[in-house]
GUKEKE-730486 format. One line per 8 residues: their letters; for each residue x, y, z of N, C-alpha, C, O. Coordinates in Angstrom, 2 decimals, padded with zeros to 5 digits. Layout:
BEGIN
A	X:Y:Z:X:Y:Z:X:Y:Z:X:Y:Z | ...
***
This chain:
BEGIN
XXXXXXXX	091.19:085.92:060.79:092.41:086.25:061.52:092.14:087.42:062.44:091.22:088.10:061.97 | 092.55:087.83:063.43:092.46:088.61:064.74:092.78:089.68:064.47:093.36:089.61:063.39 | 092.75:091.28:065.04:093.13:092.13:065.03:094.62:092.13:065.17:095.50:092.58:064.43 | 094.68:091.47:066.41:095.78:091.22:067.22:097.17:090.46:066.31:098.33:090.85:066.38 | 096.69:089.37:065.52:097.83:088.45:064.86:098.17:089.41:063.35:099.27:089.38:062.80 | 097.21:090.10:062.93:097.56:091.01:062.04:098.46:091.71:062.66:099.58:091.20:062.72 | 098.27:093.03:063.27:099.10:093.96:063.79:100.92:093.05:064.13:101.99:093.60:063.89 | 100.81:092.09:064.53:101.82:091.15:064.64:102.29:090.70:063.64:103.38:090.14:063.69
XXXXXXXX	101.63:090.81:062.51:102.27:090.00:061.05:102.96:091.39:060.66:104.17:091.42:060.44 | 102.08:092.71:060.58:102.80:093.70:060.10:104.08:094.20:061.26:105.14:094.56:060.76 | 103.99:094.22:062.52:104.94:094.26:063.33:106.17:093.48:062.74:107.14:094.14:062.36 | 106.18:092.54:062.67:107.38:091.51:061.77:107.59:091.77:061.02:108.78:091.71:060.72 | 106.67:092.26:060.10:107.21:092.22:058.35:108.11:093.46:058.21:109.20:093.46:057.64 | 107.21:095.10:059.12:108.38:096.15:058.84:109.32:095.95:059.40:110.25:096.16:058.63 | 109.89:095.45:060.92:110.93:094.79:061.25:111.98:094.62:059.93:112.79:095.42:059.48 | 111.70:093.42:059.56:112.20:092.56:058.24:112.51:093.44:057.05:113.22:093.19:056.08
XXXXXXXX	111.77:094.61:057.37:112.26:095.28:055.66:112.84:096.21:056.08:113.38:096.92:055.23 | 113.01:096.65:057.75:113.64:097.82:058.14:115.09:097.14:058.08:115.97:097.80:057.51 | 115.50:095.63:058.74:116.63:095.55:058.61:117.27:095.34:057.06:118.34:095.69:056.56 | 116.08:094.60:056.53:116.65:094.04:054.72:117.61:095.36:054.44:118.83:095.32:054.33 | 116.71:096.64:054.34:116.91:098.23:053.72:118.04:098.51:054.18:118.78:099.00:053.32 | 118.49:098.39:055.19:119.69:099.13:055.66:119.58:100.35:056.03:118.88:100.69:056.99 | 120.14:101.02:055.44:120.51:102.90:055.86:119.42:103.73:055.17:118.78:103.18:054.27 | 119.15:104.96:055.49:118.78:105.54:054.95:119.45:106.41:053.85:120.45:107.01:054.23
XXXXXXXX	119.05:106.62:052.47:119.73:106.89:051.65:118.59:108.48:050.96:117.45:108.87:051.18 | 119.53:108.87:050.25:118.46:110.05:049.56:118.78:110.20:048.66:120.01:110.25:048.66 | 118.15:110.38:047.25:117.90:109.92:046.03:118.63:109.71:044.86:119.28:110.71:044.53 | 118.73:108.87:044.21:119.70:108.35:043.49:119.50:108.94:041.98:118.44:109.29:041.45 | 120.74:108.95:041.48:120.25:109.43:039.88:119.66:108.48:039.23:119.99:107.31:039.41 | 118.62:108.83:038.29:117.79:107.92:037.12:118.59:106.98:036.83:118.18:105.89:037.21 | 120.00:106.96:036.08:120.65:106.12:035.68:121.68:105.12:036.28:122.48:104.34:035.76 | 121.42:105.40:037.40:122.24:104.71:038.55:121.95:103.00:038.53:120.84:102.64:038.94
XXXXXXXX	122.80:102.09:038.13:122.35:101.08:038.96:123.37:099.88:040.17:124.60:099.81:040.14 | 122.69:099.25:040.90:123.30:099.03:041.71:123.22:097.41:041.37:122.03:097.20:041.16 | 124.05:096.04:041.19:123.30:095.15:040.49:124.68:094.29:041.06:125.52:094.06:040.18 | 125.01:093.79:042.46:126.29:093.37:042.38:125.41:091.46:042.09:126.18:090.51:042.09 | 124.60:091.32:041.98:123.79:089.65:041.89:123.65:089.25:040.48:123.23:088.14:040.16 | 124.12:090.47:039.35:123.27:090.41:037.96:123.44:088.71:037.56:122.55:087.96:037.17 | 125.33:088.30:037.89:125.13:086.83:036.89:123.59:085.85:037.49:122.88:085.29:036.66 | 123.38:085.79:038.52:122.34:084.66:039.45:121.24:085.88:038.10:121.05:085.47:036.96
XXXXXXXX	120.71:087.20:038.53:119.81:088.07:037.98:119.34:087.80:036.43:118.18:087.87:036.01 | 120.80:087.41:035.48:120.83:087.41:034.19:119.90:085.79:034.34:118.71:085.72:034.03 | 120.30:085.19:034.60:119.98:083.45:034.64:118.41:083.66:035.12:117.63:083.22:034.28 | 117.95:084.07:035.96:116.71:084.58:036.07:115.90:085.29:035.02:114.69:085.44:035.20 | 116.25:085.55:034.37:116.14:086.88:033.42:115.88:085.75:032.65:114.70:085.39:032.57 | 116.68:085.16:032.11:116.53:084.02:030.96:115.19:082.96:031.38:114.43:082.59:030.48 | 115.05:082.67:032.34:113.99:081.57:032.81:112.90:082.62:032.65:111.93:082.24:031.99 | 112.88:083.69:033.04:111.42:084.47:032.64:111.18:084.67:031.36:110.06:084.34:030.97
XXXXXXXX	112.01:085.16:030.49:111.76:085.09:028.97:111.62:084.11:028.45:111.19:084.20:027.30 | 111.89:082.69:029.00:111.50:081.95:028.54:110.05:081.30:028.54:109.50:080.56:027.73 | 109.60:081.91:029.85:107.88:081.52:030.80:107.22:082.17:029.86:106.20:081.81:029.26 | 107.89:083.23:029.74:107.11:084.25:028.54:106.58:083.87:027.27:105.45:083.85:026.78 | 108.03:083.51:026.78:107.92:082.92:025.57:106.98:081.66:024.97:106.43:081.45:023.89 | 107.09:080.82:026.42:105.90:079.44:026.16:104.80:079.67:026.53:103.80:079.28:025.92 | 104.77:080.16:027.31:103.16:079.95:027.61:102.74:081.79:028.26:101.62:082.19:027.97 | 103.36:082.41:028.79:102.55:083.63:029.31:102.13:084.74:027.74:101.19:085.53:027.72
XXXXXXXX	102.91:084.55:026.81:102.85:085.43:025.84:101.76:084.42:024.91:100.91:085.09:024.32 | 101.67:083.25:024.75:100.40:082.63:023.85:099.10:082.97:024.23:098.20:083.25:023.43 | 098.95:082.93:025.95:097.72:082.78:026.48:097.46:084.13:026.59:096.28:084.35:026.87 | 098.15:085.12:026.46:097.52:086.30:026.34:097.20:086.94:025.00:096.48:087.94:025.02 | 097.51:086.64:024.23:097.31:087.15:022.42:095.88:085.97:022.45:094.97:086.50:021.83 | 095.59:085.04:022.80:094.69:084.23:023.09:093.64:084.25:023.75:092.60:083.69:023.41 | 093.88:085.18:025.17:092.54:085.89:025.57:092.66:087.23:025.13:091.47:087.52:024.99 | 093.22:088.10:024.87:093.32:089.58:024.28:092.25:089.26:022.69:091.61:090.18:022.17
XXXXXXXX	092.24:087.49:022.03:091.87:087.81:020.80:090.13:087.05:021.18:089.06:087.35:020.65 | 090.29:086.51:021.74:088.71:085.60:022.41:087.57:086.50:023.41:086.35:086.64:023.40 | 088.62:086.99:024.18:087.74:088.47:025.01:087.07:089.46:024.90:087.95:090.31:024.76 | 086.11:090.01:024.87:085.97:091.13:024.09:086.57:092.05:025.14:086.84:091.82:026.32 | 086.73:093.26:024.32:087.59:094.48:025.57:087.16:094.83:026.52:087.82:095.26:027.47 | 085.21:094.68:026.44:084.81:095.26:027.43:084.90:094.43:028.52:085.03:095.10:029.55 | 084.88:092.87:028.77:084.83:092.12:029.18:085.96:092.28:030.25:085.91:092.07:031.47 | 087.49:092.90:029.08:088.76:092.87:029.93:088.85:093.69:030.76:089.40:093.64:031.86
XXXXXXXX	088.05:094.84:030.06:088.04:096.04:031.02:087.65:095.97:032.92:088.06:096.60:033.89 | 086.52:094.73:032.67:085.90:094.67:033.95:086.82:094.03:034.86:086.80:094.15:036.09 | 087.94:093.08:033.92:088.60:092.08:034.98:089.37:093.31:035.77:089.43:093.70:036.94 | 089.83:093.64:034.71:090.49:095.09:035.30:090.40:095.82:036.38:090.99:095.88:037.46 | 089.35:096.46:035.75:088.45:096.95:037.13:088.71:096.80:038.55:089.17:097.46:039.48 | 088.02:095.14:038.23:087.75:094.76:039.57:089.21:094.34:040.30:089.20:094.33:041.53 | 090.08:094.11:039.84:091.17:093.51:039.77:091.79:094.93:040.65:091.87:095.02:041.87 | 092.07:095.70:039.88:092.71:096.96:040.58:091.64:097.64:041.78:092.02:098.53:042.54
XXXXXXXX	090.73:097.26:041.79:089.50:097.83:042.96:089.91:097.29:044.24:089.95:097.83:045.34 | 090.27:095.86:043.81:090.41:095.17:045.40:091.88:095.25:045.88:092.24:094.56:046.83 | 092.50:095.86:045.43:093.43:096.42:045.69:093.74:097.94:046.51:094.50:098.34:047.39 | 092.86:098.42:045.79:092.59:100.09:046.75:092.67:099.92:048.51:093.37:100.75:049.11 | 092.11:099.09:049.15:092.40:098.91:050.91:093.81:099.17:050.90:094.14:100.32:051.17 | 094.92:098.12:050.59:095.83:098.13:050.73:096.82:099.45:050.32:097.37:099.75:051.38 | 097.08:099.97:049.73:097.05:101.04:048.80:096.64:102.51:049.72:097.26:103.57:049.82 | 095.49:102.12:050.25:094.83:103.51:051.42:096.15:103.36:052.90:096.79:104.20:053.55
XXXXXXXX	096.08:102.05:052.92:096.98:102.14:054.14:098.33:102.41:053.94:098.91:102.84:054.94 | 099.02:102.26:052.88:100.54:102.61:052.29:100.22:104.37:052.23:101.17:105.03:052.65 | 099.20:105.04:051.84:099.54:106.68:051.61:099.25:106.93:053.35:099.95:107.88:053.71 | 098.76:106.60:054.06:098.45:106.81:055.57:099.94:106.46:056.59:100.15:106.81:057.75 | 100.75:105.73:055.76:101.95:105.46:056.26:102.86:106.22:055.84:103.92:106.44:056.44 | 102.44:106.77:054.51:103.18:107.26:053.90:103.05:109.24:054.29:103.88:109.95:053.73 | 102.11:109.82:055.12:101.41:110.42:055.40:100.91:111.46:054.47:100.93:112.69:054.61 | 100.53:110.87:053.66:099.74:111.52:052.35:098.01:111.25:052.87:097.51:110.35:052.20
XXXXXXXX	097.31:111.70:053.64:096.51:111.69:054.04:095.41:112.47:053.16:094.34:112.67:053.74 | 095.53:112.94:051.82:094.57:113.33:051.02:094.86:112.03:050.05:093.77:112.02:049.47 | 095.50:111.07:049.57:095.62:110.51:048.95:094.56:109.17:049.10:093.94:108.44:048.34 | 094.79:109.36:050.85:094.69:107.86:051.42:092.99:107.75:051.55:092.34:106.71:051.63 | 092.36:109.54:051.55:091.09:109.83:051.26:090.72:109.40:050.43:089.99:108.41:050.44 | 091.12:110.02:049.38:090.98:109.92:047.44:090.54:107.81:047.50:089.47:107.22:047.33 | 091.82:107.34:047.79:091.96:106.00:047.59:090.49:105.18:048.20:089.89:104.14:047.94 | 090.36:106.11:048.95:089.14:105.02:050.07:087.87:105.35:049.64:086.94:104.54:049.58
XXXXXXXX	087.78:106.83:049.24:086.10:107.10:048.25:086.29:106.52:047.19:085.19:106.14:046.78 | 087.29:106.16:046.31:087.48:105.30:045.33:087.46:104.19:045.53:087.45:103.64:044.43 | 087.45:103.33:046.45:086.94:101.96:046.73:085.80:102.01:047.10:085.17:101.00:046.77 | 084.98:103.05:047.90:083.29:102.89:048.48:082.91:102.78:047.40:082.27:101.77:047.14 | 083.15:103.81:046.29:082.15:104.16:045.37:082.63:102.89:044.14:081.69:102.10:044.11 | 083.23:102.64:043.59:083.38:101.28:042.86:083.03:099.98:043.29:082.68:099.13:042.47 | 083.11:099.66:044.94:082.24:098.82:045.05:080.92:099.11:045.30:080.18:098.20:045.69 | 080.57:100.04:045.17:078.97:099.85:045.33:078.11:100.13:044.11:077.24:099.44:043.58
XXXXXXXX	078.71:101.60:043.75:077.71:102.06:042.32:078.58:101.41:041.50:078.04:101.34:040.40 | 079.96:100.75:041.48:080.35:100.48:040.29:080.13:099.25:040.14:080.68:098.74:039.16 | 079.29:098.34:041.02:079.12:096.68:041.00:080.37:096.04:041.63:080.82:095.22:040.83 | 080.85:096.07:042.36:082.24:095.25:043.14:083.25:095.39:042.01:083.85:094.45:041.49 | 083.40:096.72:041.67:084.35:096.51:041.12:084.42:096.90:039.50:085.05:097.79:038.93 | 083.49:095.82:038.95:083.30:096.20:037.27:083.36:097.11:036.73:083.74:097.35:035.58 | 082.87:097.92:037.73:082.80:099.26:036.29:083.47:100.59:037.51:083.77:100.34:038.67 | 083.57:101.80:036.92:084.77:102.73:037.17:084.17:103.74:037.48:084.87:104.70:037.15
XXXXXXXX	082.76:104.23:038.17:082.27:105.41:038.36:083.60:106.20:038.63:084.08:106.77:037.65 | 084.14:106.29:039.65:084.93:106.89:040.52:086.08:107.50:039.76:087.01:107.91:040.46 | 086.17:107.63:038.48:087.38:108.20:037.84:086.48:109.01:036.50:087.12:109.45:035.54 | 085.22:109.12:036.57:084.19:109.83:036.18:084.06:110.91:036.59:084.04:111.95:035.93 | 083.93:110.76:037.97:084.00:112.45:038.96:085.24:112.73:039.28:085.33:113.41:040.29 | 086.66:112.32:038.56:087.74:112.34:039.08:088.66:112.10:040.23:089.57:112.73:040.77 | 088.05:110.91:040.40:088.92:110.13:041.41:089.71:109.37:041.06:089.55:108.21:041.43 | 090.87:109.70:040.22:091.84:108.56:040.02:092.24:107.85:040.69:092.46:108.40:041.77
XXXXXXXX	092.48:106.98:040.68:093.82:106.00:041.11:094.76:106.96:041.37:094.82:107.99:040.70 | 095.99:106.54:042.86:097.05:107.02:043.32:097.67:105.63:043.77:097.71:105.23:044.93 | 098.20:104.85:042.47:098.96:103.70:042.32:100.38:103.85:043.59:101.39:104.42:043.18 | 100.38:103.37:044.94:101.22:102.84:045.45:101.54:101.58:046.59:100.58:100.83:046.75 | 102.73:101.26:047.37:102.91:100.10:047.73:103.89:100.30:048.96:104.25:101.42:049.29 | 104.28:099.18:049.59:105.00:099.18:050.88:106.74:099.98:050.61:107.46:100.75:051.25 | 106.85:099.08:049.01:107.82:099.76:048.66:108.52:101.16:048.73:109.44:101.72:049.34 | 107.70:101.38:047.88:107.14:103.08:047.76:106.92:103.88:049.22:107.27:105.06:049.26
XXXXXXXX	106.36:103.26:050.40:106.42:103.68:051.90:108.14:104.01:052.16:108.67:105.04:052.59 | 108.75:102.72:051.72:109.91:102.75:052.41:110.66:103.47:051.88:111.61:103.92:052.53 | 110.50:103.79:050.61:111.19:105.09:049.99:110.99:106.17:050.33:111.88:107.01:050.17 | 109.60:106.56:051.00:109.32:107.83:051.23:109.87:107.61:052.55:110.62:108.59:052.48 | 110.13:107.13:053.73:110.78:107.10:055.16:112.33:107.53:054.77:112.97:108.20:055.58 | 112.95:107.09:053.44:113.75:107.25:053.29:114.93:106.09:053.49:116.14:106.32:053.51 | 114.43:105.10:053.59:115.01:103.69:053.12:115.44:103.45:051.51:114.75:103.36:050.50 | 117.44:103.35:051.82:117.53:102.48:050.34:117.34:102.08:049.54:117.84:101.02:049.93
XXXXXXXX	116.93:101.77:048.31:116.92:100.98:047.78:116.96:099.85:047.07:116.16:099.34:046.29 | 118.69:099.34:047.72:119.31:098.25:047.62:119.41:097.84:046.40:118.66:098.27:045.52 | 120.66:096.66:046.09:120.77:095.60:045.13:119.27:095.76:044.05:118.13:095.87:044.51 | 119.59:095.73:042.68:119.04:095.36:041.97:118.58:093.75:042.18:119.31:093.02:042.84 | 117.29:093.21:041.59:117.07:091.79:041.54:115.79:091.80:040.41:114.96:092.67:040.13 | 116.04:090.35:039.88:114.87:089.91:038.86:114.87:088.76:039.54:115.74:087.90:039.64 | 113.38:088.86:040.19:112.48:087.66:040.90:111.83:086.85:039.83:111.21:087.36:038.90 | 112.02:085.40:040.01:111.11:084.44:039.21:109.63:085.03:039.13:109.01:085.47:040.10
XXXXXXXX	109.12:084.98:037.74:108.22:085.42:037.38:107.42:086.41:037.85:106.22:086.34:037.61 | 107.93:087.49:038.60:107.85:088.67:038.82:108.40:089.69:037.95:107.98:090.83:037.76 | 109.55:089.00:037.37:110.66:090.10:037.03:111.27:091.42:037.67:111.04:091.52:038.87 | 112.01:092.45:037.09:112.30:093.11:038.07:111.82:093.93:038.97:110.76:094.55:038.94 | 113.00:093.93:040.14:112.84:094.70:041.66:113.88:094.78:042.05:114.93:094.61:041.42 | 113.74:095.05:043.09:114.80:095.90:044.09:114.91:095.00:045.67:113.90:094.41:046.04 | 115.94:094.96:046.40:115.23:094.56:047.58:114.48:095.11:048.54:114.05:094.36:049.42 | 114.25:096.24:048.56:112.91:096.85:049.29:112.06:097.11:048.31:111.01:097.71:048.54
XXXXXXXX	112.37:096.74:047.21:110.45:096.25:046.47:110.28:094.94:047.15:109.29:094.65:047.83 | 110.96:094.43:047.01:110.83:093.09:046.83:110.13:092.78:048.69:109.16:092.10:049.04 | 111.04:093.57:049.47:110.61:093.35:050.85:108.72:093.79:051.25:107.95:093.35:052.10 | 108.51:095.16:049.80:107.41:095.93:049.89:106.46:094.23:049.57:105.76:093.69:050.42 | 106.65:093.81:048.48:105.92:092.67:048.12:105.44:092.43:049.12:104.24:092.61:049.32 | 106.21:091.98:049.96:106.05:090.94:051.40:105.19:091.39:052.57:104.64:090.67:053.41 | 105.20:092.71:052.47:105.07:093.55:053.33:103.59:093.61:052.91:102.55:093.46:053.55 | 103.84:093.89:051.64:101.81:094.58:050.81:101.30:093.33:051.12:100.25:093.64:051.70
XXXXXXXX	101.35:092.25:051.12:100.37:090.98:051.41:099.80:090.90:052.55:098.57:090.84:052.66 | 100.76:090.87:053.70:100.79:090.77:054.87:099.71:092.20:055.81:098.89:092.26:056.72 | 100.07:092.69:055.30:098.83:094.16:055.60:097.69:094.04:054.59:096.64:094.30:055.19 | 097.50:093.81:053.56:096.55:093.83:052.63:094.76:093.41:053.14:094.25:092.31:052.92 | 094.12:094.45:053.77:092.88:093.80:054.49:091.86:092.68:053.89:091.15:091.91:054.54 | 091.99:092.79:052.48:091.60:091.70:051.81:091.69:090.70:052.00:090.72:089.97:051.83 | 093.10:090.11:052.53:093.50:088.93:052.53:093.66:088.38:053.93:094.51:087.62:054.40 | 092.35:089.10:054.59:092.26:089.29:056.31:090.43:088.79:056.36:090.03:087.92:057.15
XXXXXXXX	089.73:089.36:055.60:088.90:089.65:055.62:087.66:088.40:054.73:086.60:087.92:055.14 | 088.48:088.19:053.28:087.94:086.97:052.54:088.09:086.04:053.10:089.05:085.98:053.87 | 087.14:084.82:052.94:087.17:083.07:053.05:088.48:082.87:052.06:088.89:083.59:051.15 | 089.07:081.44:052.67:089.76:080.93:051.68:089.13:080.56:050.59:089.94:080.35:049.68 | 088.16:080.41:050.32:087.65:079.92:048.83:087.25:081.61:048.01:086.78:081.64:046.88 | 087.53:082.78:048.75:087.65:083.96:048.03:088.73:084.20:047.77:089.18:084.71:046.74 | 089.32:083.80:048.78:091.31:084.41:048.77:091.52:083.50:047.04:092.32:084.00:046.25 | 090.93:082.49:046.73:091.42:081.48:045.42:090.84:082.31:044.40:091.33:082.49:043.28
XXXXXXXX	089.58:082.91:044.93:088.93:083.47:043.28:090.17:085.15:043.25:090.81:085.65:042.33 | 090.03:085.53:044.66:090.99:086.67:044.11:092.26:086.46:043.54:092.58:087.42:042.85 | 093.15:085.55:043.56:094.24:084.78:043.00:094.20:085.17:041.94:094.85:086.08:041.41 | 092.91:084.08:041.24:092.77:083.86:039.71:092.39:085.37:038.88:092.69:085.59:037.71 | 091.88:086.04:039.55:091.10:087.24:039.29:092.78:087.88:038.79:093.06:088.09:037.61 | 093.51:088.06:039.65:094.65:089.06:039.45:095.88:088.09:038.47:096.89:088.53:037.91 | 095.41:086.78:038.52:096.01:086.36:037.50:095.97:086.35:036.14:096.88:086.09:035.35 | 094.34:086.79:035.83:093.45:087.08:034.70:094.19:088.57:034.36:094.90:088.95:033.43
XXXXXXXX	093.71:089.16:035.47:094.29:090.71:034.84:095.49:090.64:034.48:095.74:091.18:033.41 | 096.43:090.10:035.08:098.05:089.90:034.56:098.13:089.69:032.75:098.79:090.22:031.85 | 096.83:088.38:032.83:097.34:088.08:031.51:096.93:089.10:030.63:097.68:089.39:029.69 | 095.68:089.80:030.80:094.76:090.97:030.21:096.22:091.94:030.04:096.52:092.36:028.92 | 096.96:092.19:031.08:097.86:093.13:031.14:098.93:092.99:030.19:099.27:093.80:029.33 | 099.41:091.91:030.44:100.46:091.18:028.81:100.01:091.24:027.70:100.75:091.31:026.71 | 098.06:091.20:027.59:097.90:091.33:026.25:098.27:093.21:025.35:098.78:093.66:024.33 | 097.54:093.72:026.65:097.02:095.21:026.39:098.83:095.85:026.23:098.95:096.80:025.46
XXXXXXXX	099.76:095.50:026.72:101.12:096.28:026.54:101.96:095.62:025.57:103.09:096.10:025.49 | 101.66:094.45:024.68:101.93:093.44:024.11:103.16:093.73:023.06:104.07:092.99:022.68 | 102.87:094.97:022.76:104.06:095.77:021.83:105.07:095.98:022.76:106.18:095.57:022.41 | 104.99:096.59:024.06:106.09:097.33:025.09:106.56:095.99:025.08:107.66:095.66:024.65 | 105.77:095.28:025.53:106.53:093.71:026.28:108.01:093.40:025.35:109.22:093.29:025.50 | 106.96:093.37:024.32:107.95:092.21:023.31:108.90:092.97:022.83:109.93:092.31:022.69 | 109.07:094.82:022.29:110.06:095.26:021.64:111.31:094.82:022.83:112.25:094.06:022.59 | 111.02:095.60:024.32:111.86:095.08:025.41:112.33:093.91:025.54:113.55:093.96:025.71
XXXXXXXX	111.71:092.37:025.54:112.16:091.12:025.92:113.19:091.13:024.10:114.41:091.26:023.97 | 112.17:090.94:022.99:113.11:090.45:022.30:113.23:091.31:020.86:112.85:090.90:019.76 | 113.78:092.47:021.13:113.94:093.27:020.30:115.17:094.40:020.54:115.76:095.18:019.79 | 115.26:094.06:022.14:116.85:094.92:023.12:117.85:093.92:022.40:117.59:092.76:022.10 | 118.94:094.55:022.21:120.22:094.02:022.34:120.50:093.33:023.58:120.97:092.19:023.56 | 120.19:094.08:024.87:120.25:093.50:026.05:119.06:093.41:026.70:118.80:094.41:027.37 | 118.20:092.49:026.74:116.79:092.89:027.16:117.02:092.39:028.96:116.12:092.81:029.69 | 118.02:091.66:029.59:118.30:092.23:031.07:118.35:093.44:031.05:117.31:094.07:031.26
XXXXXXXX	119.80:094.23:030.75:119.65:095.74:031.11:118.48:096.53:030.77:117.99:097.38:031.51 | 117.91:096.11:029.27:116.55:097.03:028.97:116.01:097.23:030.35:115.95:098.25:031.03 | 115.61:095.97:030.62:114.61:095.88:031.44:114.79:096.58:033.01:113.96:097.23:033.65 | 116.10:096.20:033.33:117.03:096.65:034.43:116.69:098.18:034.67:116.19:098.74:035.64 | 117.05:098.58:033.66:117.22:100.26:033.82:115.93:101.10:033.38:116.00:102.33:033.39 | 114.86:100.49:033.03:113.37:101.25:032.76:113.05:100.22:033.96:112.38:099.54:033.19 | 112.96:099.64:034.95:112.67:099.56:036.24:112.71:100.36:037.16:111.87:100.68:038.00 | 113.96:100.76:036.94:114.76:101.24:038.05:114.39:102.91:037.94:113.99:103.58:038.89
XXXXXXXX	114.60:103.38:036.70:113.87:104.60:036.14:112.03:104.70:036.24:111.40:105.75:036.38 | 111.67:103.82:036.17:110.41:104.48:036.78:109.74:104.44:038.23:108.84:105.13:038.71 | 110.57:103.25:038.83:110.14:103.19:040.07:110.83:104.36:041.00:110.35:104.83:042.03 | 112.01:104.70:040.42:112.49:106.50:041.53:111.55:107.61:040.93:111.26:108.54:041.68 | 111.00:107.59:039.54:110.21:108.08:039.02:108.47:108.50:040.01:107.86:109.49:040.41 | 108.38:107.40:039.99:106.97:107.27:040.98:107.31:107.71:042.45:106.40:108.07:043.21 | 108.84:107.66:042.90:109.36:108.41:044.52:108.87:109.91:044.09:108.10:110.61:044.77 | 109.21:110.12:043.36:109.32:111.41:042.91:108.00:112.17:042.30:108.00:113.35:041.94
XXXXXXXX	106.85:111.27:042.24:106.09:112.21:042.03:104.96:110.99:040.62:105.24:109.98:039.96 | 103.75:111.82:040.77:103.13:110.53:039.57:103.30:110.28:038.57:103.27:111.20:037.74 | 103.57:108.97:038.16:103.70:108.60:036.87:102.75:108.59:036.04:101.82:108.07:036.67 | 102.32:108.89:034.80:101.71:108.53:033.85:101.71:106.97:032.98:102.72:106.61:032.38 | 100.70:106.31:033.00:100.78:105.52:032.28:101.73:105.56:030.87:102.68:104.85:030.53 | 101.17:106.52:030.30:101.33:106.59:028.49:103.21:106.79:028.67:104.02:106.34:027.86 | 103.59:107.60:029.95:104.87:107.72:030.50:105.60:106.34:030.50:106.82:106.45:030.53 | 105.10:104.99:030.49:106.21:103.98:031.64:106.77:103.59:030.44:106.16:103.44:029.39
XXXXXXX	108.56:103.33:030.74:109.42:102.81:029.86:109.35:101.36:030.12:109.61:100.46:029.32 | 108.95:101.26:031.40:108.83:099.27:031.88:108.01:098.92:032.11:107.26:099.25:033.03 | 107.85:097.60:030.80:106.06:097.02:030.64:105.64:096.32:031.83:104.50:095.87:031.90 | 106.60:096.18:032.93:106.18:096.10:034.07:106.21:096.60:035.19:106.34:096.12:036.32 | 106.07:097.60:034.82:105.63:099.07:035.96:103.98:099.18:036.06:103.39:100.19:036.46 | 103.66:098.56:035.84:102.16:098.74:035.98:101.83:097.02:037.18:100.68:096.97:037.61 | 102.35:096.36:037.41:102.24:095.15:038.57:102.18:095.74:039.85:102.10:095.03:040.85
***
């Protein structure tokens, strides 16, 4: 794909999330939610716990028990490695320009000394990860947050997550740069880690889906709480109330 038809895909897409967003808003309390879609949201909600229930929650207690860890570790790895491009260009938008550093010696150096990926030099010499997204851009410009939503097998978001989604693909140099017969292995690759990811939080998952009284709102409101959480400054893993705050 061209320099040119890129810059044009992202030309459109912020378009699209500048109008989705609406106004500019400034920051909402933790417990705030905004949810005028929940009945369509709840019914969603139910079809994911149910995806869960058949088949995403077997196949991961299934590779979590067949895998060895180190094995998972690498999907991992690599999984969150090829992700770092995208990620450099959200803190550069975001104008966090030490971040967008951090992010990019953390991709040289994992793909090269760390094998494409596998293994983690780069958080050895302390280069963490600075986990963010288009979303997260549009929060820092100071765009809304809009309507609550739970996307089919995404689960929850927001509509400027949801627009960020759209947005992170569409810029993502990876997906500029690979053959289509890479664009398929990276698919499966981040589909692997997903499931690796369901195995490794497997307690969070399940007390939340089926152990809430309300496992919509559970889920609703440790969304919504960690993603203003992360506006606000870094999250900690060992920190997230929502087993899917880490997607």
């Amino acid at each position: 794909m061209s320099v040119t038809n890129t810059i044009s895909r992202f030309g459109v897409a912020t378009g699209f999330a500048i109008l989705l967003s609406a106004c500019a808003s400034g920051p909402v309390p933790s417990d705030y939610v905004n949810d005028p879609f929940e009945d369509v949201n709840r019914q969603i909600h139910a079809f994911n716990k149910l995806v869960d229930k058949t088949a995403v929650r077997p196949v991961a207690l299934a590779y979590g028990a067949v895998m060895p860890e180190p094995v998972r570790d690498m999907v991992d790895n690599s999984a969150n490695n090829l992700e770092l491009p995208g990620q450099a260009i959200n803190h550069v938008l975001q104008g966090d320009l030490a971040d967008a550093f951090q992010t990019t010696a953390r991709f040289l150096l994992n793909s090269t000394i760390g094998l494409a990926g596998l293994f983690d030099p780069a958080s050895e010499i302390g280069l963490f990860e600075r986990n963010t997204d288009f979303g997260e851009t549009l929060g820092v410009w100071g765009f809304a947050e809009g309507p609550y939503v739970e996307l089919p097998l995404f689960g929850g978001s927001t509509v400027r997550g949801t627009v960020g989604m759209v947005v992170d693909f569409a810029i993502d140099p990876m997906q500029h740069v690979l053959s289509d017969q890479e664009r398929k292995y990276l698919a499966a690759l981040k589909g692997l880690d997903l499931i690796g990811k369901r195995y490794a939080y497997s307690d969070l998952v399940d007390a939340l889906l089926y152990e809430s009284a309300d496992s919509y709102a559970a889920q609703r409101i440790s969304y919504l709480q960690n993603m203003r959480r992360n506006l606000e400054g870094e999250t900690l893993i060992e920190d997230l109330e929502d087993p899917y705050a880490f997607e």
